[in-house]
MIDRENZA-916341 format. One record per residue (C-alpha): x, y, z; residue number from 1. Coordinates in steps of 0.1 Angstrom, whole numbers, plus 5000, padded with zeros to 4 digits. Example, Ala and Ser with C-alpha at 12.3 -4.5 7.8 and 13.67 -1.06 7.14 Angstrom:
2
xx:yy:zz:num
5123:4955:5078:1
5137:4989:5071:2
//
This chain:
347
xx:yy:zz:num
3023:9079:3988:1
3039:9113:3992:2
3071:9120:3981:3
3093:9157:3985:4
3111:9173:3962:5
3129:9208:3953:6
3105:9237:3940:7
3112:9273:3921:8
3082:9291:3929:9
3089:9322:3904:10
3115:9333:3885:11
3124:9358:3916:12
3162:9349:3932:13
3159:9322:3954:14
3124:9316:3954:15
3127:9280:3966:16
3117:9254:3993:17
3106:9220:3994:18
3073:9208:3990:19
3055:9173:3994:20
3034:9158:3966:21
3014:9129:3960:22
3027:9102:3931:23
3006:9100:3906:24
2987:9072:3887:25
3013:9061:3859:26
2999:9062:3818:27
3006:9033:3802:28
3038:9049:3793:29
3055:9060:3821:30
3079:9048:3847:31
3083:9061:3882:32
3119:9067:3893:33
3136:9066:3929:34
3164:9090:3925:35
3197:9079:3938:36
3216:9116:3926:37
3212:9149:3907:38
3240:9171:3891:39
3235:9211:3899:40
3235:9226:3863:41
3243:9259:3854:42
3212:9267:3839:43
3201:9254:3877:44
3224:9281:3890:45
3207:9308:3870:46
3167:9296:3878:47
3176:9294:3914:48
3196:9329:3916:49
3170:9348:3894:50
3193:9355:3867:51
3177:9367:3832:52
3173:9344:3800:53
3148:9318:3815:54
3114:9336:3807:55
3105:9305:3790:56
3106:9287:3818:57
3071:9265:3835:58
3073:9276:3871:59
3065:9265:3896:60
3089:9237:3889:61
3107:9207:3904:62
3142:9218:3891:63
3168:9192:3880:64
3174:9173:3843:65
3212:9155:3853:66
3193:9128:3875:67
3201:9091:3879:68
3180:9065:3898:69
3163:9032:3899:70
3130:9025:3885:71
3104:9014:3909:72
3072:9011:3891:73
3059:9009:3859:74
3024:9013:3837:75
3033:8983:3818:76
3060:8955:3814:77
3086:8941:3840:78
3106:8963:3863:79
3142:8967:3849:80
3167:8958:3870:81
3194:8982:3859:82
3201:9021:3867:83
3186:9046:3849:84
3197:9081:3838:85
3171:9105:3820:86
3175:9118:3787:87
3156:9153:3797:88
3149:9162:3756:89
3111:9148:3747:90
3116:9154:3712:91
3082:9147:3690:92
3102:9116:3667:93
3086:9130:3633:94
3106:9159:3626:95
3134:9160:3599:96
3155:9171:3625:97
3146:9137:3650:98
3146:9117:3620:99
3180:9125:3615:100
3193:9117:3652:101
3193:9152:3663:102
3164:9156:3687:103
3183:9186:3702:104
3170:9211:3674:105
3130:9198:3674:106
3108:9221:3676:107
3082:9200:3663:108
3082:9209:3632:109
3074:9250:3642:110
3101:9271:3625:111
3120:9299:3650:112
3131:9330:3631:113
3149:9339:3662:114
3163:9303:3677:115
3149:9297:3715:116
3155:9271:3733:117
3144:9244:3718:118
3108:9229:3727:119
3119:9198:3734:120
3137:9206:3762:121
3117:9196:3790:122
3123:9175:3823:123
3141:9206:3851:124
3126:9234:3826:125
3089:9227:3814:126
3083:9195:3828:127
3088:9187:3869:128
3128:9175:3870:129
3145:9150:3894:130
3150:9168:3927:131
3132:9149:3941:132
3128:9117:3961:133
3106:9101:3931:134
3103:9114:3897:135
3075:9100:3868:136
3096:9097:3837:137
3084:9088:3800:138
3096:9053:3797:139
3117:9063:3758:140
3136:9088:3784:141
3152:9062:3806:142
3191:9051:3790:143
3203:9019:3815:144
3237:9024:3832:145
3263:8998:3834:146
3272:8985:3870:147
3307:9004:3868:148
3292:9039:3865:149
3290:9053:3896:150
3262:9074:3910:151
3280:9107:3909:152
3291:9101:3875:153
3258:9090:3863:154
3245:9126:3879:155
3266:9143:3856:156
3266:9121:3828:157
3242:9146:3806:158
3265:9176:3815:159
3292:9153:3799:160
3268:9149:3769:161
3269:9185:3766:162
3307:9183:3764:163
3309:9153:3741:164
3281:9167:3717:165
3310:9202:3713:166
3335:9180:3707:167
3323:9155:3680:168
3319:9187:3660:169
3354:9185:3654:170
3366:9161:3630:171
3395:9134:3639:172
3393:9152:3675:173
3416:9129:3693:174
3445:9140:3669:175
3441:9176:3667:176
3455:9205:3688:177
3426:9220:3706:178
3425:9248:3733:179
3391:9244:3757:180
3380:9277:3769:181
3360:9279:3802:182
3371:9255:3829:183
3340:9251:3843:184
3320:9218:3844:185
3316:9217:3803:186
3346:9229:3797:187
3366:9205:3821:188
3343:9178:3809:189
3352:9184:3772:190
3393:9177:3783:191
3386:9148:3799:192
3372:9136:3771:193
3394:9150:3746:194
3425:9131:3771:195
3408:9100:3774:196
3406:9095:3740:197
3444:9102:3738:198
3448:9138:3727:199
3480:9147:3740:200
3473:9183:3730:201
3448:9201:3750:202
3451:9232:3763:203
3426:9255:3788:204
3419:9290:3787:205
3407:9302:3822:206
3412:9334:3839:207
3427:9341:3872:208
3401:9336:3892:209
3402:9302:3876:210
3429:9286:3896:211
3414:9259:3915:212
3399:9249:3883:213
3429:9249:3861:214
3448:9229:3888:215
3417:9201:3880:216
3426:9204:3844:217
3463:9196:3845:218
3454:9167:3870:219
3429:9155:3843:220
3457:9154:3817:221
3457:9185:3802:222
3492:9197:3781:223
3489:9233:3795:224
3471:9260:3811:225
3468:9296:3807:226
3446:9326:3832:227
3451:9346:3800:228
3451:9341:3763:229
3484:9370:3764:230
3500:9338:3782:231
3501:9316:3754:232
3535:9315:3743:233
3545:9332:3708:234
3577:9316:3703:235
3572:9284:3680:236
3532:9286:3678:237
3518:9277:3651:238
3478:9279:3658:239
3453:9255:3667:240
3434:9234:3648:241
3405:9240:3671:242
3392:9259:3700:243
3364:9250:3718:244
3345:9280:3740:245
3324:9268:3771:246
3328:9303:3783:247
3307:9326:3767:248
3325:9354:3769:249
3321:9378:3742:250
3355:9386:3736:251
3369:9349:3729:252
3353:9347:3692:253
3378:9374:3680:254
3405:9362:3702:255
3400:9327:3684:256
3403:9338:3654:257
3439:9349:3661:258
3449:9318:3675:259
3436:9295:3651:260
3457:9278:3620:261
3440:9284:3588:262
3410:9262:3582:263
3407:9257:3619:264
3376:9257:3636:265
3353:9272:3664:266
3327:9255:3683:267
3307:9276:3704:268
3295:9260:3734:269
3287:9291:3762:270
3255:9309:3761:271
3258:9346:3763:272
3228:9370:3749:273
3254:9396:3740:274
3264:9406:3703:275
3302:9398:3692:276
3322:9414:3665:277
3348:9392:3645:278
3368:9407:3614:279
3354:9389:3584:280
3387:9393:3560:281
3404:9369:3588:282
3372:9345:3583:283
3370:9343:3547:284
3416:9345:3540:285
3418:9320:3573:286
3389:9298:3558:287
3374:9295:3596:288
3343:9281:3605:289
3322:9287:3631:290
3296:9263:3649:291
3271:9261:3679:292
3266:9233:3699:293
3238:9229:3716:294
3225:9203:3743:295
3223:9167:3735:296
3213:9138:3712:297
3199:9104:3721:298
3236:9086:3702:299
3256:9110:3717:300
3248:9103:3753:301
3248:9070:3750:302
3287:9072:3739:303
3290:9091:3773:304
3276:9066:3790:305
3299:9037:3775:306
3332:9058:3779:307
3320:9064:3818:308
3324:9027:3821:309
3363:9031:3807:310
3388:9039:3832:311
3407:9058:3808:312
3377:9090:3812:313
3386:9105:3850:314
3348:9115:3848:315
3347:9109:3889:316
3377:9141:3888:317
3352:9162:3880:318
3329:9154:3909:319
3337:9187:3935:320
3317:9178:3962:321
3282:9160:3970:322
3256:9173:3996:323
3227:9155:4006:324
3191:9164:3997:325
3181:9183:4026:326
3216:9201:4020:327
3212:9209:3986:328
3205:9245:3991:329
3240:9248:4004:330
3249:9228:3972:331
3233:9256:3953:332
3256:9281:3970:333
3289:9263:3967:334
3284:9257:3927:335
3276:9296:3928:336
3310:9303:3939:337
3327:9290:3913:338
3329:9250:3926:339
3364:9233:3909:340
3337:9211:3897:341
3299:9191:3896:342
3282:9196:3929:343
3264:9168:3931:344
3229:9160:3951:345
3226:9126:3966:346
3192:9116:3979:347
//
């Protein structure tokens, strides 16, 4: 049986078509998956438009890691009736750092002076991904989905992993004031959260060409938004007890550091190779901290999964627009210019 999917020839811009391929025999371990949808990442956006940073990259390759289907087949067992999502980290389990929950730092067991993506990153980066009609997935990376998660969701349920794994870094989140930087999909996904849980004191960052996007995070439920950090009104601030940076931008490290309280905190979510510079008298007299977030863990989402099913998440908000899968070029494109939203692919 031959199935087509989605392939990156190179790491050239654009190098991409469809191609047919054969399913495979399944090991013992494996399941084979008929996708229903796949989320356009932005580490999609930057393999399919050539962009630098992704030298580590297995190409050719089936792109996609934010899938959701039905399993079809199996090696071994029964068929299980519900919907699937893939967990797309195929961590080695022995680890200190799996051993302790947090499969998204395994490098099985292979110390990184300078820190890499981690190896067990794998489905849509080293191993074939999801877009694709059919995809053969280990069975331990299939996480069920309740019967009131929608499709799109469930496509962009790992992005929202992303978000919730930033956000758990802060401690008694729902009661703290918290400015998100970035309004794109992480970023918007990190206020939803942050609002569903009942913070009624989240802010955005954005920048003018942001609009579209801050208009999505003030109908999510956001207190205020600003297209510059100079916006933010001085009269009667007092700092915020966190800030949150899906951006990446360079400059927002120092900039948070003036609008933080003392003993607030900054969790870094965007990926940018560049250096930053931060004054370290207003680190140490402001007793700031400073944290990465990166990726997912197994726990974390599976919370994302169970607050999907709560109407008080707008999760489906953040869905700007789906294409089919002999459209999903054009999908490409659209998240490329800066979507208000999760372009989703439905097969």
């Amino acid at each position: 049986m031959h199935y087509k999917a989605l392939v990156k020839n190179t790491a050239s811009p654009k190098d991409i078509k469809f191609e047919n391929y054969e399913i495979p025999e399944l090991k013992h371990h494996q399941s084979l998956l008929k996708v229903n949808a796949v989320g356009i990442c932005g580490s999609d956006l930057h393999m399919y438009d050539g962009h630098g940073g992704y030298d580590w990259v297995t190409y050719p390759l089936i792109l996609g890691h934010e899938v959701t289907g039905q399993v079809v087949a199996v090696a071994e067992g029964e068929i299980p009736s519900q919907r699937m999502v893939i967990n797309p980290y195929k961590s080695c389990g022995i680890c200190e750092f799996c051993l302790a929950g947090d499969s998204n730092r395994c490098d099985f067991d292979n110390y990184k002076y300078i820190k890499t993506p981690t190896a067990a990153l794998r489905y849509g980066f080293r191993d074939p991904g999801g877009m694709a009609e059919y995809m053969v997935v280990d069975n331990k990376n299939l996480i069920p989905i309740l019967d009131e998660v929608t499709d799109e969701v469930a496509a962009i349920s790992e992005a929202l992993a992303v978000s919730y794994t930033a956000v758990v870094k802060i401690e008694h989140f729902a009661e703290k004031s918290i400015l998100v930087v970035g309004p794109g999909p992480i970023g918007l996904g990190a206020a939803a959260i942050l609002v569903g849980f009942g913070n009624a004191q989240v802010a955005m960052l954005g920048t003018t060409a942001d609009k579209d996007r801050l208009l999505l995070a003030k109908d999510i439920g956001v207190s205020a938004v600003y297209e510059n950090a100079e916006n933010i009104p001085h009269d009667q601030f007092k700092g915020f007890d966190a800030i949150i940076d899906c951006s990446g931008h360079p400059t927002i490290p120092s900039t948070a550091l003036r609008l933080l309280k003392r003993g607030g905190e900054l969790v870094l979510v965007g990926i940018n190779p560049a250096n930053f510079s931060v004054p370290m008298d207003q680190i140490v007299r402001g007793e700031i901290s400073i944290k990465g977030s990166y990726g997912i863990t197994q726990s974390n989402y599976e919370a994302v999964l169970s607050l999907a099913a709560d109407t008080r998440f707008s999760f489906q908000k953040l869905i700007a627009q789906t294409v089919a899968f002999e459209n999903c070029l054009e999908g490409f494109e659209i998240a490329l210019n800066k979507a208000s939203g999760k372009v989703v692919i439905k097969m």
